[in-house]
C-alpha positions in Angstrom: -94.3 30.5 94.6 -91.1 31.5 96.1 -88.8 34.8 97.3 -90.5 38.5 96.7 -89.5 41.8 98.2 -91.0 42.7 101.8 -93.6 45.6 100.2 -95.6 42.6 98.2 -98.8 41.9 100.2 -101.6 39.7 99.1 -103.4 40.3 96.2 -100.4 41.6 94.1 -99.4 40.5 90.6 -95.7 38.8 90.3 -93.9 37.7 87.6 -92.2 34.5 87.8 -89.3 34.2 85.3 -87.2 31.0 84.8 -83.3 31.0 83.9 -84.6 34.0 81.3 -86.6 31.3 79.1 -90.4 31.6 80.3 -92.5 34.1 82.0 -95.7 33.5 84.2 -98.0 35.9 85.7 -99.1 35.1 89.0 -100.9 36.5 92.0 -100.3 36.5 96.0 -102.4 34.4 98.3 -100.1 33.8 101.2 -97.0 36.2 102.4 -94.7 34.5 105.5 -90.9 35.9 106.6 -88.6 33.3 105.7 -85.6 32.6 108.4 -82.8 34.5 105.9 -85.3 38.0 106.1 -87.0 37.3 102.9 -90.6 37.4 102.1 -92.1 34.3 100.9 -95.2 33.8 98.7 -97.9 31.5 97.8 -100.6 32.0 95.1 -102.1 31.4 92.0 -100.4 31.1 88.5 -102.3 33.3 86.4 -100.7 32.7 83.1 -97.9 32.1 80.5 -96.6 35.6 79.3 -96.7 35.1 75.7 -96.7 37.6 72.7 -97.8 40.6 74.9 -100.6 38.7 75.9 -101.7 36.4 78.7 -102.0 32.5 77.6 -104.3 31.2 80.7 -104.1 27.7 78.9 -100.2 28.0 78.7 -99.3 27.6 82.8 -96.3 25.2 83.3 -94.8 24.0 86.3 -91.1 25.0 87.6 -88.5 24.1 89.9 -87.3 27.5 90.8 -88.1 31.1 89.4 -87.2 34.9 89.9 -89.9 36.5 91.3 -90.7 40.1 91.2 -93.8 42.7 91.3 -95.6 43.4 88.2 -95.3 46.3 86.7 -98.7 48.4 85.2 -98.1 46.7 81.7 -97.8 43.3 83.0 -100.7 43.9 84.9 -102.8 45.8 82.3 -102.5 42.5 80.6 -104.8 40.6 82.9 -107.6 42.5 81.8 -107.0 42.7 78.2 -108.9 40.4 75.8 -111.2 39.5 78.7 -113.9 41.7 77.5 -113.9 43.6 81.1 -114.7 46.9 79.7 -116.6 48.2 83.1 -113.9 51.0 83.9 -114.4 51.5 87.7 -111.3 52.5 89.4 -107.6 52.0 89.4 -105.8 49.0 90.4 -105.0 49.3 94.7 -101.4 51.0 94.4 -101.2 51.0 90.3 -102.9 54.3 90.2 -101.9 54.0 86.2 -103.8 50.8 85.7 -107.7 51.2 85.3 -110.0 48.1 87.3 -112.3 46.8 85.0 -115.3 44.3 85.4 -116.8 42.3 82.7 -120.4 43.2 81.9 -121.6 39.6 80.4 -121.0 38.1 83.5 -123.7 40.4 85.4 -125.9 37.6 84.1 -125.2 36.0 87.4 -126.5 37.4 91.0 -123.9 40.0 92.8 -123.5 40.6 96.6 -122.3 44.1 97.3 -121.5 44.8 101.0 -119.3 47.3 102.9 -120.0 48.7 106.6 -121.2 52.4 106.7 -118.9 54.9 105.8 -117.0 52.6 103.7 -118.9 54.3 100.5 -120.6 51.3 99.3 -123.1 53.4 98.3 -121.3 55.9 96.4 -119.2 52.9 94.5 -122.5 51.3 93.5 -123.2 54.5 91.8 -119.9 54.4 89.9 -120.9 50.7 88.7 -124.7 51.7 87.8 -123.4 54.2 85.9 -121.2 51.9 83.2 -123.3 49.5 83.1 -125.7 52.2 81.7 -122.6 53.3 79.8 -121.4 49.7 78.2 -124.4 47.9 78.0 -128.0 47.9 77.0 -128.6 45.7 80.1 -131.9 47.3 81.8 -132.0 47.9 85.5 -134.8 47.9 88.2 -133.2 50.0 91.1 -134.7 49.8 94.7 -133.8 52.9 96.1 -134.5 53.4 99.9 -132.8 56.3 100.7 -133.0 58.6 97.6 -129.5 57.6 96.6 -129.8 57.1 92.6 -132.8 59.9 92.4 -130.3 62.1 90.7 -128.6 59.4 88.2 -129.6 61.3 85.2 -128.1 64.9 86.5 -124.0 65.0 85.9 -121.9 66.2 88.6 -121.8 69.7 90.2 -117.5 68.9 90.7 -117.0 68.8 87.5 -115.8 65.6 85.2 -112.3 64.1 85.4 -110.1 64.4 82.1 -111.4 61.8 79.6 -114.8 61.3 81.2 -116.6 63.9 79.0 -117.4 61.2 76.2 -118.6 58.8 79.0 -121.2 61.5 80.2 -122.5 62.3 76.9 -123.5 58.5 76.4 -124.9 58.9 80.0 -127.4 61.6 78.9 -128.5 59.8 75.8 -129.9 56.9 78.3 -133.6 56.5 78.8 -133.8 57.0 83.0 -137.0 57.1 84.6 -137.4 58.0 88.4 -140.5 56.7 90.4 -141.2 58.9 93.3 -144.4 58.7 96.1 -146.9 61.7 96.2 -148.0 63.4 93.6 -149.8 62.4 90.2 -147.6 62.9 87.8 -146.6 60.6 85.1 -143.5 59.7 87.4 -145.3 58.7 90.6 -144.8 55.5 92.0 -148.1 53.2 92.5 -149.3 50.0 91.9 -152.6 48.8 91.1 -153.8 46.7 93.7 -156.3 44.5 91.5 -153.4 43.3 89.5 -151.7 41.8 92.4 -151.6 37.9 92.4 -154.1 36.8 94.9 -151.0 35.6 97.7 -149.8 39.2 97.4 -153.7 40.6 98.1 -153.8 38.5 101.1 -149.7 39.4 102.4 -151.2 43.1 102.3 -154.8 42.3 104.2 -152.7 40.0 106.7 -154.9 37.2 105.6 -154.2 33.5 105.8 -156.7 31.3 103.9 -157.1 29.5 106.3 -157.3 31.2 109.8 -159.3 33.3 107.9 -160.9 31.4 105.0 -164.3 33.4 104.6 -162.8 37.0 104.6 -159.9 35.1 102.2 -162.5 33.8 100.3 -164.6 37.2 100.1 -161.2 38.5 98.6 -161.0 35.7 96.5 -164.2 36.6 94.7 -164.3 39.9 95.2 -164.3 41.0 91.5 -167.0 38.7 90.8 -169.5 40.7 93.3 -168.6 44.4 92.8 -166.2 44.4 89.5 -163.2 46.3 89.5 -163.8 49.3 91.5 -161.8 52.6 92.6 -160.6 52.2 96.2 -163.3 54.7 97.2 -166.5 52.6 96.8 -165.3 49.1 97.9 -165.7 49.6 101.6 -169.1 50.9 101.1 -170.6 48.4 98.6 -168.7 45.5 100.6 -170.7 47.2 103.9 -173.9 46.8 102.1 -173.4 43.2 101.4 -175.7 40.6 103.8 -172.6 38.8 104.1 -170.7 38.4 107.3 -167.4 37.8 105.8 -168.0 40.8 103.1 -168.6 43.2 106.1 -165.5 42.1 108.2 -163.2 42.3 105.2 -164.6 45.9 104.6 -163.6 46.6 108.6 -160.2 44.7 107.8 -159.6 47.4 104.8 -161.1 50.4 106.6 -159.3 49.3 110.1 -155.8 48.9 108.2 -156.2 52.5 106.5 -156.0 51.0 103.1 -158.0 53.4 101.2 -155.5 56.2 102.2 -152.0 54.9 101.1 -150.5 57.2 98.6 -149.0 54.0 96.6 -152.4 52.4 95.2 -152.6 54.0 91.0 -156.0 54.2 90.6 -156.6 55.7 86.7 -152.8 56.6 87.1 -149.7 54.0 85.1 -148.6 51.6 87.9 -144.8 50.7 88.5 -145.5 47.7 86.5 -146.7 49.2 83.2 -143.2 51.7 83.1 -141.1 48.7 84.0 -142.6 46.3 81.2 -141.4 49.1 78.9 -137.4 48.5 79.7 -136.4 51.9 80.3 -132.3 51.8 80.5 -132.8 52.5 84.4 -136.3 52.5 86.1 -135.0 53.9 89.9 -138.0 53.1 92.7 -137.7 56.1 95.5 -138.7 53.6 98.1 -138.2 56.3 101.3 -140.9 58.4 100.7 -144.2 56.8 101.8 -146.0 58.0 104.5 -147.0 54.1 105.9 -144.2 51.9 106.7 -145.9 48.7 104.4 -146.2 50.7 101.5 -142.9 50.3 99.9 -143.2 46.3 100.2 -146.2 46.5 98.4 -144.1 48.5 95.4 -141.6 45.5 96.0 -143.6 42.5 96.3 -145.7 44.0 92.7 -142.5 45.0 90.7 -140.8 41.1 91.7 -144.3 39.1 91.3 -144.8 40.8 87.9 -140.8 40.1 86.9 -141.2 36.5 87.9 -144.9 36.1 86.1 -143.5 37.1 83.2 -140.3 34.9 83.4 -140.8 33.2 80.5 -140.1 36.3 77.7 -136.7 36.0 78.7 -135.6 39.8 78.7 -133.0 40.1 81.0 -133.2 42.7 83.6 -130.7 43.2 86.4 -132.4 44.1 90.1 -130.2 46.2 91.9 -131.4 46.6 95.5 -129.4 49.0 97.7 -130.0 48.5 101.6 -131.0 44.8 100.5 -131.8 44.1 104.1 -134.9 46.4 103.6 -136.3 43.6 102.0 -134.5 40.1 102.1 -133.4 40.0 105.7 -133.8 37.0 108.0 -135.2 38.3 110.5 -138.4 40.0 109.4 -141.5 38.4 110.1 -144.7 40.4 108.8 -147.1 38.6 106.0 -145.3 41.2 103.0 -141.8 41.0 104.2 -142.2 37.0 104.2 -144.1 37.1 100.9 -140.9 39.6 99.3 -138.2 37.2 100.7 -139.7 33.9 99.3 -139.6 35.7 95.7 -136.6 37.0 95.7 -135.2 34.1 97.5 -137.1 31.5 94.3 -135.4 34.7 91.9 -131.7 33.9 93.5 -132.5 30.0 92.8 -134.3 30.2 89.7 -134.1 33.3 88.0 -131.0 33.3 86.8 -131.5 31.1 83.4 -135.0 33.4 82.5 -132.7 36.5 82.9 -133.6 37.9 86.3 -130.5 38.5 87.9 -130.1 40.4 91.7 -127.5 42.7 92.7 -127.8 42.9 96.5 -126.1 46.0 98.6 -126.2 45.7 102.5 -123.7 46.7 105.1 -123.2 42.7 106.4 -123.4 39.2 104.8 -125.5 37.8 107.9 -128.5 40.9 107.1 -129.6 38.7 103.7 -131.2 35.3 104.2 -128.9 32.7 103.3 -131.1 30.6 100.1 -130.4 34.4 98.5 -126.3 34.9 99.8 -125.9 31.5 98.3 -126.5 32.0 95.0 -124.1 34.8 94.5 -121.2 34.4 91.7 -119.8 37.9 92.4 -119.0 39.8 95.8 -117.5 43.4 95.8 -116.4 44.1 99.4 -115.6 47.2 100.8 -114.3 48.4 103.7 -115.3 45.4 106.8 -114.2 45.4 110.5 -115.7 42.8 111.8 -114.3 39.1 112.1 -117.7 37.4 112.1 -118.5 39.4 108.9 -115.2 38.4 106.8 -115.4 34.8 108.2 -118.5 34.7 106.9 -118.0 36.2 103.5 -115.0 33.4 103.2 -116.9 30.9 104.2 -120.0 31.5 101.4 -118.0 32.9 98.7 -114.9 30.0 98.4 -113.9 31.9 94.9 -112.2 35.2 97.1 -108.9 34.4 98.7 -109.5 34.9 102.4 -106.0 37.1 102.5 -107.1 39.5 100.0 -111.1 39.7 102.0 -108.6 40.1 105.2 -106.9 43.5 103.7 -110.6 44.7 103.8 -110.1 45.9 107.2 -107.1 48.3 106.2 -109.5 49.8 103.5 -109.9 53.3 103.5 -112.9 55.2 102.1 -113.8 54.3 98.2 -111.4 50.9 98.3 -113.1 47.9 97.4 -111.8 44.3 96.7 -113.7 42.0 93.8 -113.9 37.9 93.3 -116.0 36.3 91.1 -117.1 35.6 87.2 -117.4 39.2 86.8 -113.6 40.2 87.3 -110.2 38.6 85.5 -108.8 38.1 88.6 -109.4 38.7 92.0 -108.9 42.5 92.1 -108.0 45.0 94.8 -109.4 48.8 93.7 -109.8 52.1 94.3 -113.0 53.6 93.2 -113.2 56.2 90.3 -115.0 59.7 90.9 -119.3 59.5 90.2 -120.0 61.2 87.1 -123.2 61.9 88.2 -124.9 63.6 91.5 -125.0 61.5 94.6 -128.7 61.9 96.0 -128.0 60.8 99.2 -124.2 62.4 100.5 -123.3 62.0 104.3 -124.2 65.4 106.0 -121.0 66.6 107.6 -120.6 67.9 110.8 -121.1 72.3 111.3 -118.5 73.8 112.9 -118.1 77.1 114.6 -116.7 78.8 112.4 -119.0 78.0 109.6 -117.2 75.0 108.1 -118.0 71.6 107.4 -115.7 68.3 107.7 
């Protein structure tokens, strides 16, 4: 695009003004020294400056131009008209100008990734929490480590000026937490008799057809006994003359079935809350007592969404620690049978209004038929080459220079590409307005502080 000052790095926002007649908005791809000391750059003509506005139809080439950094105004007007009303920071270094996403253009799948300590975590909290704000958009939030368990309780640090109106919205939403244990109305079960029948056999490790006479037992098994509680199966399937009854009834007993906390019994199942469309339903995954049970919540919650596909009612997923449950490398009967759905929800769920928001710490942890299907990627802070390569490879739409400033990030910094932002957009996270279930525990020291 031409000369800028040596403190312009990529990502920023330039003006470009010719001879005083026209000004264009543009922003920084490339940065190299020139031989008299000057900085060079190369990027992407935003706009025509027009009327206080930006005209993204008005762009018009030139011979030469002044460039110079933006100022907040000239920036501001990026995001204005654009319907990005998702306040979630302040622009990197314009700690006047407010980041904003545009909620619409959730209705396309997300990818969300920052190594640890980067507070991935702690930013998707900040997003969760306008999108309950903004929009009547209803979330499903898979919640492994007790992170969003406090999303309805504000903040013990008080609220930053001008955030007092967004928390009183906040406490008008309908949020529902799901937790393992005991029988209240908010425990998290499913009913195992309104699995489909794939799902039945992913929890027995069946296959129908190393073993098709216990599959097909399974298959009829409502037919012979009826819907019964856990308790009496093993014993009426014991008392059958059948073979393949008796050695399903072992299969159950021998896999401890009847004594996972997660099946509902007379009690609401996951499903049934879900169907609802409370604002946010938030699935406290880290609490079960076997290691298979929380698949089981996943694979129910994702075959019901996708059976029901055709009432269109949107609903964004929003899986923290994604990996959990679409990684490529798990191999068990209920990981497999979660990753095909959600991988058939990237591909096809988009257009019934099942649309993913994936958070992991690396791009190569989620299967790649799911990474592909991404429109938006937030990234936060990444060190590793492999991981940035990677994320510039699969996501062509964020410039590779601004991904590359990623490794400079410090805590709470995040970069954004996609259909969900005006422009690719460098940020700096706002504060939570609510608690953060799941905080880092600092390290004691002697003399009785923490850092």
């Amino acid at each position: 695009m031409g000369a800028i000052g040596g403190a312009a790095d990529h990502g920023d926002f330039v003006t470009l003004s010719e001879r005083g007649e026209r000004t264009q908005l543009g922003q920084i791809d490339q940065l190299e020294a020139a031989e008299d000391g000057s900085v060079r750059g190369e990027g992407t003509i935003l706009g025509l400056i027009r009327d206080g506005a930006i005209d993204i139809t008005g762009t018009v080439p030139f011979d030469t131009a002044t460039m110079v950094e933006a100022d907040a105004a000239t920036i501001e007007l990026v995001y204005n008209g654009t319907g990005a009303t998702l306040s979630i920071g302040t622009i990197l270094g314009e700690a006047s100008v407010p980041a904003r996403l545009i909620p619409h253009r959730f209705n396309r799948h997300t990818f969300w990734c920052g190594q640890s300590g980067s507070g991935k975590t702690y930013a998707l909290g900040v997003l969760i929490e306008q999108l309950l704000i903004n929009t009547s958009l209803p979330m499903v939030i898979f919640d492994p480590n007790a992170d969003f368990v406090r999303l309805g309780e504000l903040s013990p640090h008080g609220l930053a000026p001008g955030a007092a109106a967004e928390a009183g919205l906040l406490g008008h939403r309908d949020l529902r937490v799901l937790r393992p244990g005991d029988e209240s109305p908010d425990s998290l079960r499913v009913r195992f008799t309104e699995l489909s029948m794939p799902a039945k056999a992913a929890v027995l490790r069946l296959d129908p057809l190393a073993d098709r006479a216990e599959y097909n037992e399974l298959l009829h098994l409502e037919e012979t006994i009826g819907s019964q509680g856990p308790e009496l199966i093993i014993p009426q399937l014991m008392q059958s003359e059948n073979p393949a009854a008796r050695a399903l009834a072992a299969r159950i007993e021998n896999l401890r079935l009847i004594e996972w906390e997660v099946w509902a019994g007379q009690l609401e199942a996951v499903t049934d809350i879900i169907e609802e469309r409370p604002d946010a339903t938030v699935l406290d995954l880290g609490g079960f007592a076997h290691p298979d049970e929380y698949l089981v919540v996943a694979l129910a919650v994702l075959d019901d969404l996708w059976a029901k596909r055709e009432s269109r009612r949107p609903i964004l997923i929003v899986i923290d620690e994604a990996h959990n449950l679409c990684s490529p490398e798990h191999g068990g009967p209920l990981f497999v049978a979660v990753r095909e759905r959600l991988t058939q929800i990237a591909a096809e769920g988009r257009k019934y209004g099942l649309w993913l928001l994936l958070s992991t710490q690396r791009p190569s942890k989620i299967a790649s038929g799911i990474l592909s299907q991404c429109d938006n990627v937030a990234v936060m802070r990444m060190s590793s080459p492999a991981d940035l390569a990677e994320l510039s490879t699969r996501f062509g739409y964020a410039p590779s220079s601004m991904l590359a400033r990623s490794t400079g990030f410090r805590q709470g910094e995040a970069f954004f590409a996609g259909g969900f932002v005006p422009a690719p957009t460098l940020a700096t996270m706002r504060t939570r307005l609510t608690k953060e279930g799941g905080a880092d525990v600092r390290v004691p020291l002697r003399d009785g502080e923490h850092r």
